[in-house]
VODRENBA-235298 format. One line per 8 residues: number of its first residue (from 1); their letters; for each residue x, y, z of N, C-alpha, C. Coordinates in steps of 0.001 Angstrom, whole numbers, plus 500000, padded with zeros to 6 digits. Layout:
NUM	a	X:Y:Z:X:Y:Z:X:Y:Z; ...
//
This chain:
1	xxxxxxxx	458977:504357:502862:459528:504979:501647:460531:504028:501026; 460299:503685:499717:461520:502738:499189:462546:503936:498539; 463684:503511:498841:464663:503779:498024:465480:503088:497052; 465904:503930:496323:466783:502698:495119:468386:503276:494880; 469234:502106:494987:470443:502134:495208:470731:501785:493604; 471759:502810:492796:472431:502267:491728:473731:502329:491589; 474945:501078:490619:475700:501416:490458:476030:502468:489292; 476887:503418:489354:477254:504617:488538:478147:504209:487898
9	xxxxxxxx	478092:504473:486533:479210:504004:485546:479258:502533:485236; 478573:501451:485283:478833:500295:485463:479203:499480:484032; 480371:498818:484094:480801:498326:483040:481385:497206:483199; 480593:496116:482525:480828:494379:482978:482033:494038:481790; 483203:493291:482299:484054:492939:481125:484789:491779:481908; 484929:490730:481304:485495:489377:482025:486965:489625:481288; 488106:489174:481940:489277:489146:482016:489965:487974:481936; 491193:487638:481452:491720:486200:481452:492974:486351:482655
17	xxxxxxxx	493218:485858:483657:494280:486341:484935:495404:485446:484124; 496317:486138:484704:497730:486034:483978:498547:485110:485684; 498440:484633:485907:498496:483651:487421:499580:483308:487470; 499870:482785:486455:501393:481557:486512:502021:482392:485932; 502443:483694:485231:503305:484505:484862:503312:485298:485876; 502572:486249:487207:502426:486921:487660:502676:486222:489361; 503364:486891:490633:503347:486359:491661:502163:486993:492853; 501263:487131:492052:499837:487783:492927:498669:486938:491925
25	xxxxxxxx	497951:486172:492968:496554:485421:491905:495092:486097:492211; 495105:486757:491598:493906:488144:491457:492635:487895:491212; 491458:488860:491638:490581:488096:491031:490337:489454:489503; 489399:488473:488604:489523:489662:487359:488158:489702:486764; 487251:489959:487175:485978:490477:486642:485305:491505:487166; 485503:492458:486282:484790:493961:487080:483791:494268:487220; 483054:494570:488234:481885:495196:488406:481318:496630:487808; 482081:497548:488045:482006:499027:487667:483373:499633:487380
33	xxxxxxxx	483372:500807:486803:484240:501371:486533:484915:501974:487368; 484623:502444:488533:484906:503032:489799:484185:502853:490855; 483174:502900:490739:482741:503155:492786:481861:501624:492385; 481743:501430:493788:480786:500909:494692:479573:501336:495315; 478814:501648:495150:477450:501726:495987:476871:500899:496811; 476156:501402:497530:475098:500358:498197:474318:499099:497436; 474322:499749:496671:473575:498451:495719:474037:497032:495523; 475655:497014:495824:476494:495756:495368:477668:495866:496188
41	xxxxxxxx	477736:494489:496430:479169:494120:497162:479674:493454:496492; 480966:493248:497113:482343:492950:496136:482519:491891:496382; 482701:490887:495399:482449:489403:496024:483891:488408:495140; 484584:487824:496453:485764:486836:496191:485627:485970:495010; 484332:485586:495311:483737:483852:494882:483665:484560:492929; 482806:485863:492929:482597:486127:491809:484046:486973:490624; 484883:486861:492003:486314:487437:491016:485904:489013:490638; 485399:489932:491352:485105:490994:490866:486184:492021:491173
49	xxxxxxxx	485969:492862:490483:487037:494503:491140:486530:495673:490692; 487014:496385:491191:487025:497937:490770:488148:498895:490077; 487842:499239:488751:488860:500079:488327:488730:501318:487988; 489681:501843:488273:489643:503310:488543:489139:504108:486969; 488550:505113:487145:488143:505854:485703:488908:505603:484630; 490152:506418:484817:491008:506026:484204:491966:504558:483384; 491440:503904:483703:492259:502422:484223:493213:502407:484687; 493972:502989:485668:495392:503208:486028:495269:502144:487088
57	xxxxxxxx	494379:501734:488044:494271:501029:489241:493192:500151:489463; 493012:499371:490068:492147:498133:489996:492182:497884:491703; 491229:497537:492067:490836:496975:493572:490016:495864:493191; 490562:494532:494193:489770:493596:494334:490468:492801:495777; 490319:491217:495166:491036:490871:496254:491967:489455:495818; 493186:489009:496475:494351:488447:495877:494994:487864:496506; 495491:486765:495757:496407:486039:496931:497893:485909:497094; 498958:486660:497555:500167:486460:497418:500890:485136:497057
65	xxxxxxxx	501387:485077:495904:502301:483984:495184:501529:482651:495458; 502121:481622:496224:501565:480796:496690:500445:480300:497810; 500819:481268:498808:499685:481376:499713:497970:481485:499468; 497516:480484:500596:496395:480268:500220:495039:481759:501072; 495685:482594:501670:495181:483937:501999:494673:484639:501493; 493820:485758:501732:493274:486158:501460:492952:487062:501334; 493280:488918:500735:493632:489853:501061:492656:490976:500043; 492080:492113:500748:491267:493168:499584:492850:494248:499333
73	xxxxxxxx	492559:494239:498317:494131:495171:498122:494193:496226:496375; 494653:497252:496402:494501:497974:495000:496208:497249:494404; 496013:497564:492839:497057:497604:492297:497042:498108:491495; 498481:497858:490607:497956:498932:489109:497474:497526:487983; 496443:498420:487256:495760:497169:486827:496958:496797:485625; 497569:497037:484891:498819:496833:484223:499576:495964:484723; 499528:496263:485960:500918:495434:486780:500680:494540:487955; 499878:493467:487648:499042:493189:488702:499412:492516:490402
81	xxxxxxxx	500857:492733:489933:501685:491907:491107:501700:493075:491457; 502231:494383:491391:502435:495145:491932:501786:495969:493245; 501600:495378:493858:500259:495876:495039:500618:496816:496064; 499877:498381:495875:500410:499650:496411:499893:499991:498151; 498263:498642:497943:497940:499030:499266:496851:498024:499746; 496814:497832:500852:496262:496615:501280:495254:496822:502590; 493741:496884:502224:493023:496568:503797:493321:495908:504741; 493293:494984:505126:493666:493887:506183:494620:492923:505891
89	xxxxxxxx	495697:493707:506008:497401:492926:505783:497376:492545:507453; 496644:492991:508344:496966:491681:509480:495711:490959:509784; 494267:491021:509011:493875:489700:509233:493351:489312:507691; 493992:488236:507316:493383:487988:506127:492231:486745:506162; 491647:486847:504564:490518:486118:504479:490682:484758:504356; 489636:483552:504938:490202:482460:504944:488980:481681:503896; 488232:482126:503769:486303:481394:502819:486785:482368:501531; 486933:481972:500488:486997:482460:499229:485360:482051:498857
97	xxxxxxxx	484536:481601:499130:483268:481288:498945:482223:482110:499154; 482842:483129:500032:481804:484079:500970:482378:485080:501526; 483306:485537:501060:484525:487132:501331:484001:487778:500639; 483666:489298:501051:482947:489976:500160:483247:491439:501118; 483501:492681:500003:483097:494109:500700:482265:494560:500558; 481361:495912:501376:480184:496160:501025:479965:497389:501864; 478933:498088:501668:478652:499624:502461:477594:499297:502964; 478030:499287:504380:477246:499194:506046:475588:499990:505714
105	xxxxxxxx	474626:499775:505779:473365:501012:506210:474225:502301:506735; 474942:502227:507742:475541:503643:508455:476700:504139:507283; 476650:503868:506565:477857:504295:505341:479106:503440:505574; 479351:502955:506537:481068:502295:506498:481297:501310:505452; 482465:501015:504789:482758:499528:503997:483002:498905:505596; 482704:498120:504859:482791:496631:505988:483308:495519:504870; 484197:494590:505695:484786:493622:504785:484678:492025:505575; 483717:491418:505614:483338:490608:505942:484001:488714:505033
113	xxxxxxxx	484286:487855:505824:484901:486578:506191:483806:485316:506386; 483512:484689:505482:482511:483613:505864:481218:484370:506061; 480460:483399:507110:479047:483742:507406:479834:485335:508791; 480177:485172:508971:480290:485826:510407:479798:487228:509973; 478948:487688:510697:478326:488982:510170:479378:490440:511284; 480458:489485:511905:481106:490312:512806:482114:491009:511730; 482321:491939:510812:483832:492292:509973:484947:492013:510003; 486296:492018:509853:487114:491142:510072:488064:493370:509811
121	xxxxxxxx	487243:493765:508888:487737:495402:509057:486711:495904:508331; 486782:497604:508740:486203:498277:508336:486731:499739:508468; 485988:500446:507718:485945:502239:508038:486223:502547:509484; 485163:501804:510381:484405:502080:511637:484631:503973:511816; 483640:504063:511030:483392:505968:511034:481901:505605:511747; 482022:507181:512317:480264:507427:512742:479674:508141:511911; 478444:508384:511491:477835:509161:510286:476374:509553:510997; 475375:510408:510779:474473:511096:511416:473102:510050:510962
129	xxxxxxxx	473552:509925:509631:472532:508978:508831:472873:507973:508034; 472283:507203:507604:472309:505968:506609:472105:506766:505218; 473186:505075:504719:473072:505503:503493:473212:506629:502268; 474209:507473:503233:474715:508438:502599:476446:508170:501745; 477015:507822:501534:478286:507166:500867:478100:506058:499861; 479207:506751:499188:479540:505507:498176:481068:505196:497946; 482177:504457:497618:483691:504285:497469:483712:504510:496198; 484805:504955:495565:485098:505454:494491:486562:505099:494579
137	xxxxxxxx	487109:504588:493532:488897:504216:493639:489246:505322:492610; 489925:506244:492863:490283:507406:492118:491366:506542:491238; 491900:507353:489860:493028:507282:488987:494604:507802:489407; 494529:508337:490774:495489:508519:491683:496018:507030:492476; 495073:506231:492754:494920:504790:493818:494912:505025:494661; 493981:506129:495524:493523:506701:496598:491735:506182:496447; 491768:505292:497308:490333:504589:497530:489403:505207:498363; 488671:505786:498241:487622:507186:498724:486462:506736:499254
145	xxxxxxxx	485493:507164:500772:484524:506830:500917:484086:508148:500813; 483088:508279:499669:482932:510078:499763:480997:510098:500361; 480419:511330:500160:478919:511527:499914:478536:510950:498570; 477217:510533:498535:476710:510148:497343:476119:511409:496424; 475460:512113:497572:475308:513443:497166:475942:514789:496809; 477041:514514:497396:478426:515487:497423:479261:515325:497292; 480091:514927:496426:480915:513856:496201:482479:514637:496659; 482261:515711:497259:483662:516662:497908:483536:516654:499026
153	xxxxxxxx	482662:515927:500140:482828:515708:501606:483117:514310:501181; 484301:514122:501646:485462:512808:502016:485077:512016:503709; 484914:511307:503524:484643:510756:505173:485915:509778:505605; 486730:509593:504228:487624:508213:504636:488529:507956:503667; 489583:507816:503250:490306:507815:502621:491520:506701:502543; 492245:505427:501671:493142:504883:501436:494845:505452:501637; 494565:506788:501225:496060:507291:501439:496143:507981:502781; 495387:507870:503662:495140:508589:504839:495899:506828:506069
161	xxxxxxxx	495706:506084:505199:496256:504559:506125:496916:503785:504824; 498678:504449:505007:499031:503576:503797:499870:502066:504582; 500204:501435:503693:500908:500283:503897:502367:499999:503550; 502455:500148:502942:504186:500093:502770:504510:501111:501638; 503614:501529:500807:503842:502312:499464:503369:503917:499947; 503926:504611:499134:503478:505673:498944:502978:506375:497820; 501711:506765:497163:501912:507111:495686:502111:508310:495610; 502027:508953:494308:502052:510397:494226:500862:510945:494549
169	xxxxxxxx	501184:512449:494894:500083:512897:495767:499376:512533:496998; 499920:511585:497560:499380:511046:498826:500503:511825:500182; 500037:511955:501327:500402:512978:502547:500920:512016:503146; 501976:512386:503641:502813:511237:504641:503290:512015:505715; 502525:512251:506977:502613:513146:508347:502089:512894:509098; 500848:513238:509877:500455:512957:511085:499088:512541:511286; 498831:511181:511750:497273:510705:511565:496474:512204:512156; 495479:511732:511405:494186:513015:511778:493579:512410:513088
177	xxxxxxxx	493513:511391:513455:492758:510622:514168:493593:510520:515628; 495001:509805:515136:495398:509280:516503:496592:510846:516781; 496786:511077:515803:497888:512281:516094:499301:511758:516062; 500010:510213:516072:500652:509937:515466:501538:510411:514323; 502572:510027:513820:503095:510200:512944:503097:509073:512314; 502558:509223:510447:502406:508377:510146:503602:507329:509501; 503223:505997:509330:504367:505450:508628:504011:504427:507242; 505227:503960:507012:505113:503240:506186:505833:502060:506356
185	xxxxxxxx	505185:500841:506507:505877:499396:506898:506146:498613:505826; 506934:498166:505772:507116:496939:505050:506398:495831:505071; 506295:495063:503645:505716:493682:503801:506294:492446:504990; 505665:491337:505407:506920:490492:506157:507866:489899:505511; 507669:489611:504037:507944:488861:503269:507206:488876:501835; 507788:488314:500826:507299:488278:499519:505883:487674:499478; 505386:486788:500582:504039:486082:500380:503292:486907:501830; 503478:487567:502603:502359:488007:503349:502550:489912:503590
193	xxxxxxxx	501819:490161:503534:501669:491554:503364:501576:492171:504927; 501740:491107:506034:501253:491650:507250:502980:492775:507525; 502551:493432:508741:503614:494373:509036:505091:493670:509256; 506099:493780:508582:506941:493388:508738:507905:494645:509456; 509434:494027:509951:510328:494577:510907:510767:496458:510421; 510646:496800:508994:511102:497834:508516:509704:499004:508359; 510208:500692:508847:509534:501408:508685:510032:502348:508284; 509372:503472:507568:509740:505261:507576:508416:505601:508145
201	xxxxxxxx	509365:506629:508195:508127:507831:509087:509001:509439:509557; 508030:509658:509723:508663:511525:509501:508962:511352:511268; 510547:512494:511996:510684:512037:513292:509381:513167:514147; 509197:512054:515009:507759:512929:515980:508169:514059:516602; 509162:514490:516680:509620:515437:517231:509389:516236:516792; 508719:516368:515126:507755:517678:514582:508890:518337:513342; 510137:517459:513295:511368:518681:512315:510744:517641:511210; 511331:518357:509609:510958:517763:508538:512126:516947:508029
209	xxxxxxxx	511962:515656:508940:513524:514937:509129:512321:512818:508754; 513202:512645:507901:512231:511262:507643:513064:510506:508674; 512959:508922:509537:513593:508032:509893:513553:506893:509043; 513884:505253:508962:514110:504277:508503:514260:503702:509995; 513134:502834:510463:513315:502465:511522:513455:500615:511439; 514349:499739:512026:514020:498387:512486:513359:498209:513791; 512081:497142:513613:511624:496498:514747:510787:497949:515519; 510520:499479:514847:509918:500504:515501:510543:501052:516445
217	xxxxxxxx	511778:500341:516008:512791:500758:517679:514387:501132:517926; 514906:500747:516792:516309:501194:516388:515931:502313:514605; 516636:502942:515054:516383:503992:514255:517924:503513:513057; 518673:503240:511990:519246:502825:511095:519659:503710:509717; 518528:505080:509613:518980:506182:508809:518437:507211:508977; 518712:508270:509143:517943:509670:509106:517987:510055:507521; 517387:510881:507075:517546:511758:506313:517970:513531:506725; 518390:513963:505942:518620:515339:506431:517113:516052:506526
225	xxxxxxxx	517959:517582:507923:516026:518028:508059:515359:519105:506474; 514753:518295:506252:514108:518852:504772:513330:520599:504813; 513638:521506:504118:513139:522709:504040:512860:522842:502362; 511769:523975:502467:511676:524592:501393:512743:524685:500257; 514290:525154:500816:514886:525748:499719:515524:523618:499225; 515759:523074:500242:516491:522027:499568:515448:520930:499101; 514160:520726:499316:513410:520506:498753:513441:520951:496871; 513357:521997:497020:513471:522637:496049:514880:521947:494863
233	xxxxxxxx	515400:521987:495563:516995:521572:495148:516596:520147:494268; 516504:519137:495248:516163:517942:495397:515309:517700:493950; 514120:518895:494041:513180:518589:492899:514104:519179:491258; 514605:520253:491650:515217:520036:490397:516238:519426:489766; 516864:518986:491188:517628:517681:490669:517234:516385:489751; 516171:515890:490237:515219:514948:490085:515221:515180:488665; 515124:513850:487983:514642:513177:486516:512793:513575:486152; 512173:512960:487521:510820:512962:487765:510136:513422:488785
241	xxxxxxxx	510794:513839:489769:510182:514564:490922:510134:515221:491196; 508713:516198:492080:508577:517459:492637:508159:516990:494035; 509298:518042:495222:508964:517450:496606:508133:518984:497097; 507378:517723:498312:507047:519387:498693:506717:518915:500325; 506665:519906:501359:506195:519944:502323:505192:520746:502463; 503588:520299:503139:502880:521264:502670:502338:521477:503963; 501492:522728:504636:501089:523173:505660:499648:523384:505222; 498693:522425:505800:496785:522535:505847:496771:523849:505955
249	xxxxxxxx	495409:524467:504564:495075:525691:504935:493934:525676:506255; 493793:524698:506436:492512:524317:507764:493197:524290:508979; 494177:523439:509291:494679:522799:510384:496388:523522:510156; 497150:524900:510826:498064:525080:510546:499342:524512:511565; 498713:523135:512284:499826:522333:512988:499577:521537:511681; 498876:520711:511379:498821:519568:510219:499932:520456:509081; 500854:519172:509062:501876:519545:508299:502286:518267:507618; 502573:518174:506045:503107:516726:505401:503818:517068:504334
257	xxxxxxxx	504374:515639:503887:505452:515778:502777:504788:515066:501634; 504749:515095:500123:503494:515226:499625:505205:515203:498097; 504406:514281:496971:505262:514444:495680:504456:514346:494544; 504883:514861:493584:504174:514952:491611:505523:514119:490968; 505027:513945:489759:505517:513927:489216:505681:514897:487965; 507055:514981:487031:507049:516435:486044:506209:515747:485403; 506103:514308:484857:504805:514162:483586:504230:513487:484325; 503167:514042:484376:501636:513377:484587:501327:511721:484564
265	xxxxxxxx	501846:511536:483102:501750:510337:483002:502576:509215:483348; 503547:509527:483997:504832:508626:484762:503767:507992:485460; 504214:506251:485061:503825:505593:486636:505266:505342:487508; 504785:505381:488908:505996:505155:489799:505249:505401:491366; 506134:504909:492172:505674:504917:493431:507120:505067:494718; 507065:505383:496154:507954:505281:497035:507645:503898:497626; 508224:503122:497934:507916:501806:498588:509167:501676:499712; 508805:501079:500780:509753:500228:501712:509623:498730:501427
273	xxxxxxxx	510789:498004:500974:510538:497091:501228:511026:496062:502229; 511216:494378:501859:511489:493889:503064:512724:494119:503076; 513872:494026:502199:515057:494699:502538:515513:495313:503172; 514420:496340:503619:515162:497677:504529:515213:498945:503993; 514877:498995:502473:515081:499951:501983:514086:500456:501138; 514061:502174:501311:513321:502851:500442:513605:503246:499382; 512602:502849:498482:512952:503546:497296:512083:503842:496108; 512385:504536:495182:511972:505410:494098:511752:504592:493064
281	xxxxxxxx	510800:503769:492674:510370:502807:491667:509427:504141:490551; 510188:503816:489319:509465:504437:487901:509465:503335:486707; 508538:502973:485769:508287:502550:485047:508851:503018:483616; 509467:502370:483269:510698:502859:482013:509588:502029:481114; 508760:502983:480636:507622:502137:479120:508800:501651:477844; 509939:502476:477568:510625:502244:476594:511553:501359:476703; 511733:500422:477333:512320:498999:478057:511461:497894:478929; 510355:498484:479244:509410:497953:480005:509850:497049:481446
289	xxxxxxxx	510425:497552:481853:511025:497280:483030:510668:498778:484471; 510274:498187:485309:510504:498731:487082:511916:499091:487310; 512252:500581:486855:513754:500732:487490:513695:501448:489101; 514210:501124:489879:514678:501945:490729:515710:502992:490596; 514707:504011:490900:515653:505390:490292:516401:505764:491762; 516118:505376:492791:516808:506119:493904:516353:504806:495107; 517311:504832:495744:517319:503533:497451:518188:504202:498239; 517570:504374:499489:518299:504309:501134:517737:503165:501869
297	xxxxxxxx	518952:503093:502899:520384:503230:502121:520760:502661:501249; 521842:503362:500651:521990:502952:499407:522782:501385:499397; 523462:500696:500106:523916:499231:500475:522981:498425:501253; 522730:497402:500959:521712:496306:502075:522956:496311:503408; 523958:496485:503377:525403:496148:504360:524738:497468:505382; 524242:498322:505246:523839:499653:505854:522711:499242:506587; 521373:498083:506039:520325:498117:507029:520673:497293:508314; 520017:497782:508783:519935:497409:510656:519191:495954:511068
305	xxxxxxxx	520216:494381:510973:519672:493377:511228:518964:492495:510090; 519090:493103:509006:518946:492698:507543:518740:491130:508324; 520003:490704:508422:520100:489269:508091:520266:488222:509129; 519663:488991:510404:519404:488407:511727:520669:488192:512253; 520669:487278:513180:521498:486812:513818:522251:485561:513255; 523749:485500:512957:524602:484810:512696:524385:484822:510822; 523653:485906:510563:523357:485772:508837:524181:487099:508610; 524964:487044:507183:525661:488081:506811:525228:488350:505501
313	xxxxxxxx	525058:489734:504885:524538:490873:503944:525367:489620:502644; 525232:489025:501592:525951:489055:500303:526823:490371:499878; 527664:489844:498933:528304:490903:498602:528330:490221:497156; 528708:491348:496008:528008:492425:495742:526383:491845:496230; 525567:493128:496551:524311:493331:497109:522977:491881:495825; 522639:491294:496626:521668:490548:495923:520325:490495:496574; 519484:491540:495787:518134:491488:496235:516895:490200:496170; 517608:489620:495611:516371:488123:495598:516537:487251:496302
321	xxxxxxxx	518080:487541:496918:518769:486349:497897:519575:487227:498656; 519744:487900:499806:520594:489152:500182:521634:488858:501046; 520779:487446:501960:521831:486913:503271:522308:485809:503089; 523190:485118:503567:523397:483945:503756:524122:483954:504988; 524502:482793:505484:524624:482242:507033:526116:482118:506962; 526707:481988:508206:528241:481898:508595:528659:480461:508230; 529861:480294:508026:530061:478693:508084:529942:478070:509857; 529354:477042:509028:529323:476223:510119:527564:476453:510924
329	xxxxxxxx	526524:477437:510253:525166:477879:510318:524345:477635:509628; 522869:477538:509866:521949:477535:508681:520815:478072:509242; 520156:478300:508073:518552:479142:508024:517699:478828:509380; 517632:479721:510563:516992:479020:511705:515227:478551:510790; 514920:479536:509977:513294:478981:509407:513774:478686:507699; 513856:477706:507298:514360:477796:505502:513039:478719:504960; 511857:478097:505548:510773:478199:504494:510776:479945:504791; 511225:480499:506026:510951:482162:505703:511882:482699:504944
337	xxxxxxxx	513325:482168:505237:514254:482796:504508:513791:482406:502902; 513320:481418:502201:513330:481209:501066:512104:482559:500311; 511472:482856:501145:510358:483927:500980:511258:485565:501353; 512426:485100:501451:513554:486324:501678:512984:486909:502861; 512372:486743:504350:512641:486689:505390:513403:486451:506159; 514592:487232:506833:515615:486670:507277:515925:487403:508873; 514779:487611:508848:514897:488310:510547:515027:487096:511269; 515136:485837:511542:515071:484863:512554:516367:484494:512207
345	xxx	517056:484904:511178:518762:485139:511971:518868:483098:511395; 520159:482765:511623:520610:481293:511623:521495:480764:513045; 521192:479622:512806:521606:478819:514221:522261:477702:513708
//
């Protein structure tokens, strides 16, 4: 029996990359408007991506600032440095010639490196049959492996394994899989996206209490334990936010913390970054600037090891340059600290 695989929605449009103004080198020729099918893989060499219905988000694959790496990652297609989430931030691609994503016969994406037909990542889901899925990058930037036929059985999901960001509407609680509590890591640095020293995560102990952890192991801020009524508070405090903690009508242990925004059309996101700190990034269209509307803690002098050993916090707070070294010290690595890495401390 032959079958025939098509892409849905497909809309070819070549792009000019904005490279040397921008500190992410992207690739920019789209394949479709949203999904992926079986029919086509996503290919380095050909600069392709995926953007969401809407155009709010774009998936392809990119290389941090200078680095010559290699990474599948969404962003907002507007903002193309801005990168909310990343497949394989710990192994990246090294063949820009032959990097490519694609949907397995058994339904998984698979994201394959050179010739090696071994993946480098994937879904790795089990499925009953072939060829049932297709990816779809929603206008949320929640990257979806759904049914082809049903497009409301979900098998796999982007906001279900985030990376350092959080968007709106995405669940931040307890893997479905490992039972974990989930987190959110920081980049290592401005050029590699792999897990760096800073995390949040809700405490496992099950209260609706967030942490800010260094190294997964010194704990550096709590938040207070979050309920309904101060939730509540919180949201009408808020310029732009609605918080919520929500309880699965399926699963009534599955429990997460979950945000909107009041207009729809706000872009903005929660991020950790390498700093140490979380915070509340919104897009001010009428200045055109990334403000941070809210950071914990609120001083870099507050995070835990910021500036390694024998390195001390700047004062007033400078996020592009934060530490510098004692007299009589210097940068034990220049080239990390210059990438504002400063966990290896000075000697």
């Amino acid at each position: 029996m032959e079958v025939n695989f098509v892409i849905r929605k497909v809309r070819f449009h070549a792009c000019v990359p904005s490279w040397e103004a921008s500190k992410v080198q992207r690739a920019c020729f789209s394949i479709a408007a949203d999904t992926l099918s079986p029919a086509h893989s996503l290919s380095h060499s050909k600069r392709e991506t995926i953007v969401s219905k809407g155009g709010t988000f774009e998936l392809g694959f990119f290389k941090p600032g200078t680095s010559s790496k290699i990474y599948l990652g969404i962003w907002y297609k507007r903002f193309h440095e801005e990168i909310v989430w990343v497949a394989n931030r710990e192994n990246p691609l090294s063949h820009p010639s032959s990097s490519r994503l694609e949907l397995s016969e058994n339904g998984n994406l698979l994201l394959f490196d050179g010739s090696s037909e071994i993946p480098i990542w994937s879904t790795n889901l089990t499925f009953p049959q072939s060829n049932i899925t297709e990816a779809v990058l929603g206008d949320d930037g929640n990257f979806v492996l759904t049914g082809r036929s049903n497009t409301s059985s979900i098998f796999w999901e982007s906001f279900d394994h985030p990376t350092d960001t959080l968007l709106p509407g995405a669940k931040l609680g307890v893997d479905k899989v490992t039972g974990k509590p989930q987190q959110l890591i920081s980049w290592k640095n401005s050029q590699d996206p792999s897990p760096g020293v800073f995390s949040l995560g809700l405490n496992p102990n099950g209260t609706n209490q967030f942490f800010l952890e260094w190294n997964r192991s010194q704990i550096y801020l709590r938040s207070e334990v979050l309920n309904e009524t101060s939730l509540r508070s919180h949201s009408e405090k808020s310029m732009f936010f609605n918080f919520s903690f929500v309880t699965s009508k399926i699963n009534e242990s599955e429990r997460y913390f979950t945000y909107s925004f009041r207009n729809p059309s706000t872009l903005g996101r929660y991020r950790i970054d390498q700093t140490g700190q979380f915070r509340a990034l919104v897009w001010l269209p009428g200045v055109s600037v990334w403000n941070t509307f809210w950071s914990a803690p609120t001083n870099l002098s507050d995070v835990y090891a910021l500036c390694g050993a024998f390195g001390v916090v700047q004062y007033p707070d400078n996020f592009s340059n934060p530490c510098e070294c004692l007299k009589g010290f210097k940068p034990f690595s220049m080239e990390d600290t210059r990438l504002n890495d400063w966990s290896g401390g000075c000697m």
